[in-house]
C-alpha atoms as one frame of an Amber mdcrd trajectory, in Angstrom:
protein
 -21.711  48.753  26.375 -19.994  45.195  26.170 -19.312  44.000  22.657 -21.517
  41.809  20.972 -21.125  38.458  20.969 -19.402  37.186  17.383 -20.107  32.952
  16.564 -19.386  30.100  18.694 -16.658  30.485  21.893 -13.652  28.139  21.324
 -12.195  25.971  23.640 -15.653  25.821  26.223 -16.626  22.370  27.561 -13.704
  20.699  26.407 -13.785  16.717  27.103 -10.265  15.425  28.156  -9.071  11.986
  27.390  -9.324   8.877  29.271  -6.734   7.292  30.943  -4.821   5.009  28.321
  -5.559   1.678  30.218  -9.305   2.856  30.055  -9.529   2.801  26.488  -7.036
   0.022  25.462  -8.646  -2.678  23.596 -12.118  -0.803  22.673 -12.883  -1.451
  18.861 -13.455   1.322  16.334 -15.015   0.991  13.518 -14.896   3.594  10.958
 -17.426   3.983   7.560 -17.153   5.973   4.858 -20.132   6.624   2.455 -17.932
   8.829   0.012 -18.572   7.714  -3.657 -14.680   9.365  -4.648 -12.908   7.162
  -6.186  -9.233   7.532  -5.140  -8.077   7.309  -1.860  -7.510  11.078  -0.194
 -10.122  12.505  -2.440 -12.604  12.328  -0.078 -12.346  14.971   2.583 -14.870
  13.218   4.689 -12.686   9.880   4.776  -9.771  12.159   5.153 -11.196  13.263
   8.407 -11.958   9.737   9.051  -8.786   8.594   8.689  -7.364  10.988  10.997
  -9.982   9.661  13.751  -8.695   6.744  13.609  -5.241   7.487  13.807  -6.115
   9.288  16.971  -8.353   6.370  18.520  -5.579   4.355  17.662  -3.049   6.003
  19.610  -5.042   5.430  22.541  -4.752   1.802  21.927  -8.019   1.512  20.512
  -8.518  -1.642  17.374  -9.266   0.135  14.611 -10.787  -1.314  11.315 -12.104
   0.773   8.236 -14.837   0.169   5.792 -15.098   2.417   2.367 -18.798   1.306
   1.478 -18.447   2.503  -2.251 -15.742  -0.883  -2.437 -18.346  -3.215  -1.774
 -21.162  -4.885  -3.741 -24.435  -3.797  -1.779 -27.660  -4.200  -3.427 -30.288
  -1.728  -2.816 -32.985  -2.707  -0.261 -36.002  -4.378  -1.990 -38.711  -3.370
   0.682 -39.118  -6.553   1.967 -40.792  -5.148   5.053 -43.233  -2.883   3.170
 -44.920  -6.601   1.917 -44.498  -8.269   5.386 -42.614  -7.155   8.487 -41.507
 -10.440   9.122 -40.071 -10.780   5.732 -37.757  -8.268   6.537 -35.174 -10.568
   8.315 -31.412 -11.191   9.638 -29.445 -12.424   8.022 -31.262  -9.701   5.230
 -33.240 -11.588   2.580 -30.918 -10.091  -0.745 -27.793 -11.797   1.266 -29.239
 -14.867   0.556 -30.702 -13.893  -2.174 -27.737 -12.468  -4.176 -24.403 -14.672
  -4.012 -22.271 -11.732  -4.519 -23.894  -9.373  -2.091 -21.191  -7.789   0.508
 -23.717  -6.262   3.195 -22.654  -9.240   5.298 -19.152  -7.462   5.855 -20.981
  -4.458   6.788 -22.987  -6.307   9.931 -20.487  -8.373  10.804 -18.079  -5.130
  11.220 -20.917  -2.999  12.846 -21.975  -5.901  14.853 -18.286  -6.483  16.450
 -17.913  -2.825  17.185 -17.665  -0.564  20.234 -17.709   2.533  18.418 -18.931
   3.186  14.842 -18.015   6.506  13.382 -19.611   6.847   9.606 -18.491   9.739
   7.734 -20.569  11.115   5.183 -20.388  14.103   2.722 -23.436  16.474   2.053
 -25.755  15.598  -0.859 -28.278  18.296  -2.088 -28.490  18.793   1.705 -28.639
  15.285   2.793 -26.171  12.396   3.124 -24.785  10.448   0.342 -26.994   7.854
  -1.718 -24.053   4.699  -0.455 -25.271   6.237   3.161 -28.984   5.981   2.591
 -28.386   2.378   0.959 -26.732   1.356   4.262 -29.419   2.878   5.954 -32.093
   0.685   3.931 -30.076  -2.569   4.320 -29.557  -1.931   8.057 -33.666  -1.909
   8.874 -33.509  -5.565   9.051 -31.252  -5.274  12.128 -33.681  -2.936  14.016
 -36.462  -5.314  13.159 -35.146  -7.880  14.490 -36.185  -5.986  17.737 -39.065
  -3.848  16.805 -40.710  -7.309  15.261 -39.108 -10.288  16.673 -37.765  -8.733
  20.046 -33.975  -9.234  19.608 -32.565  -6.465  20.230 -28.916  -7.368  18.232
 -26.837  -3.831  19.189 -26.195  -3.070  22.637 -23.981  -0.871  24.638 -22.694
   0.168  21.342 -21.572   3.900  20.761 -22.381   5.833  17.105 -21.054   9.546
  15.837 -21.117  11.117  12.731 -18.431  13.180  10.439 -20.265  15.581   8.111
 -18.347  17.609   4.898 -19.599  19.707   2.322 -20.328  23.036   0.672 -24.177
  23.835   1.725 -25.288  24.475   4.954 -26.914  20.734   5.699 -25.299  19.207
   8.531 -27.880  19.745  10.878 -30.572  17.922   8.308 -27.798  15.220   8.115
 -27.004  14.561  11.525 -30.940  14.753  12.540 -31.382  11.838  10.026 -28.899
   9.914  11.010 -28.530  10.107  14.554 -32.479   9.215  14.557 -31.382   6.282
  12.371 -28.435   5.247  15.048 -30.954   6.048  17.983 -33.756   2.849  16.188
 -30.987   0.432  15.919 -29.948   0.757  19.682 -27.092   2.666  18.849 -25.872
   5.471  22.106 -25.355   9.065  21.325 -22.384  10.408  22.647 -22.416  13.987
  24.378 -20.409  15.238  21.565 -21.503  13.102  17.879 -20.397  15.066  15.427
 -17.417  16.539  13.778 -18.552  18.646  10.566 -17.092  21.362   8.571 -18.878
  23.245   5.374 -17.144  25.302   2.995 -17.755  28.501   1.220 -20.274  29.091
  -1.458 -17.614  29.185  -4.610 -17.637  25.196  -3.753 -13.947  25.225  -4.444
 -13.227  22.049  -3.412  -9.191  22.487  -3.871  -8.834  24.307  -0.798 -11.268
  22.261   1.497  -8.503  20.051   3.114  -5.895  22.495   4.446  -8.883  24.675
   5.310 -10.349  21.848   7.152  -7.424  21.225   9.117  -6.935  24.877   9.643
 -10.245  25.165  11.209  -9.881  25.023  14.653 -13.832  24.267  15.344 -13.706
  21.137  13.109 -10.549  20.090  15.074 -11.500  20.733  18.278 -15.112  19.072
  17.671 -13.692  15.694  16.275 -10.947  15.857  18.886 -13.749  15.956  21.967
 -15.838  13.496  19.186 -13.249  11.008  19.859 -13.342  11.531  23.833 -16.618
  11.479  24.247 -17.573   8.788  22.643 -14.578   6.703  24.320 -15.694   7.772
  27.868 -19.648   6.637  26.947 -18.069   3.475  25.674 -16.023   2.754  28.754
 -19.105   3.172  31.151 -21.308   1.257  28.509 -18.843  -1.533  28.951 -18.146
  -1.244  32.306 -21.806  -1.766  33.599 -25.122  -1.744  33.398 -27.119   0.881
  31.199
């Protein structure tokens, strides 16, 4: 009788890299919803981080947002009174002098690739993830309600950290979320790791980069969503 089957087989559909003159030149841009307030507390921006060291030694452009360093007010529902209210450039940038959202769709909005790198909430993404969630609905209404569709050929994955089992809930959310805006779905999205129920968070990095799962699933993360961007960019969808 064979032996059973134990988890997930490693090294199975492995996506190789392009070829470097492929992905020269294709932008990155990487978000991190972590509320941690030093730099390299955050394992999810950690993770991040190393992405985008890897895209860039492709010869990818790479550019980083931490959302948590930016003055973002929270959506005010403008499109629960009126669709049409609900507008680009978004009503509380004009409304609020010292509102940064601007950044954040001029970054996403001048990207290839967007990778946004979250850690788990009470089994759901952070609260500086759900506000850019909010303040990004006037970008998919400007096609759902005025027929401008503003993101094309434009490739979106997900890094997902924590200590309860949620990454499924999380990535359903927001690769739903990615899918309205116009946003493709790579063949592999998402890179995720959870930890152990003592929530020890001390040990989380070294584990992280111990696991070979996580590594091998943000390694063929960064492949696959460089190959999808190539052939977005290289024709038509």
């Amino acid at each position: 009788m064979p032996a059973p089957l134990i988890g997930r087989k490693f090294g199975i559909g492995t996506i190789l890299p392009l070829a470097p003159e492929k992905t020269r030149g294709i932008r990155i841009l990487g978000i991190s919803g972590s509320s941690r307030q030093q730099a390299g507390m955050s394992k999810s921006e950690r993770l991040l981080q190393t992405a985008l060291e890897q895209y860039a030694s492709y010869g990818c452009t790479t550019s980083f947002l931490r959302l948590k360093d930016l003055k973002i007010y929270d959506c005010e529902g403008n499109y629960s009174e009126n669709p049409a209210y609900c507008t680009y450039p978004c009503q509380s940038t004009l409304k609020y002098a010292d509102d940064e959202m601007q950044t954040v769709y001029d970054a996403v909005l001048g990207t290839d690739i967007l990778i946004l790198a979250t850690p788990i909430r009470w089994n759901n993404h952070s609260a500086l993830v759900q506000k850019f969630v909010e303040r990004m609905n006037c970008i998919e209404n400007q096609y759902s309600w005025f027929g401008n569709r503003m993101i094309q050929k434009k490739v979106a994955g997900l890094i997902i950290i924590g200590h309860v089992d949620g990454i499924q809930h999380v990535a359903g959310n927001l690769l739903n979320f990615f899918a309205w805006l116009g946003f493709h779905i790579p063949d592999v999205s998402i890179a995720s790791w959870v930890g152990e129920n003592d929530e020890d968070t001390t040990r989380d990095w070294e584990q992280i980069q111990q696991n070979k799962y996580t590594q091998e699933d943000l390694q063929n993360l960064i492949h696959s969503s460089l190959h999808l961007a190539y052939r977005l960019k290289m024709g038509p969808v």
